[in-house]
N, C-alpha and C positions, 0 to 999 in steps of 0.2 A: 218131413220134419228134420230140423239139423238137430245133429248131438248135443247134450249135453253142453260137451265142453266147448263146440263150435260157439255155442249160446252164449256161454260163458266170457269165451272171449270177445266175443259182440257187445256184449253189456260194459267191458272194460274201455273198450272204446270213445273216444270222442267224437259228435257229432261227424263232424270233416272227417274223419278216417275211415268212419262209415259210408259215406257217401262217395268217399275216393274209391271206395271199394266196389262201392254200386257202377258210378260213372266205368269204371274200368269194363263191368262187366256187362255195362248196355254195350259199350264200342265193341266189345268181344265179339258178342253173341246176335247183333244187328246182322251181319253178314248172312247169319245160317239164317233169323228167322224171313230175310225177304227173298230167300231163295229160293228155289223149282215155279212150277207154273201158278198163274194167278188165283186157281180156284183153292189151294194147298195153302196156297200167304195169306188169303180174306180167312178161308178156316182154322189160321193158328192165330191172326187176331181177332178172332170171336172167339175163339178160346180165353184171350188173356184178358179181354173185356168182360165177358162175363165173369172171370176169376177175380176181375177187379172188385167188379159192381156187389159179385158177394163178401168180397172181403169189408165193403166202406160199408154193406149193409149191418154185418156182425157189427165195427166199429161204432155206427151208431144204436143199433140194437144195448151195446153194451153202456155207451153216454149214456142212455134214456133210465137204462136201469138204475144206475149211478145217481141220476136227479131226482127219480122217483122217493132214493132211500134217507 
């Protein structure tokens, strides 16, 4: 979870400055995650895939509520 005020500063944001900031940190951090042997790189993207799959699942779990009410 980011801080408070990370958060904070994230909401002050405009769309694009947010995203600059994403793009920046995929190019970053691509390097480490296709690094070491192949069985290590399939198991840290089944990591992020499943972290996906739960994240879109909450997001719609949460629409459904929303329509319900």
């Amino acid at each position: 979870m980011l801080h408070p005020e990370t958060l904070e500063a994230y909401r002050k944001m405009t769309p694009s400055e947010r995203l600059k900031i994403t793009l920046e940190m995929t190019r970053e951090n691509t390097p480490r995650l296709l690094e070491g042997p192949p069985e290590i790189v399939a198991r840290r993207f089944e990591v992020l895939h499943r972290q996906n799959d739960e994240r879109n699942h909450r997001m719609l779990e949460g629409m459904a509520r929303t329509r319900k009410s």
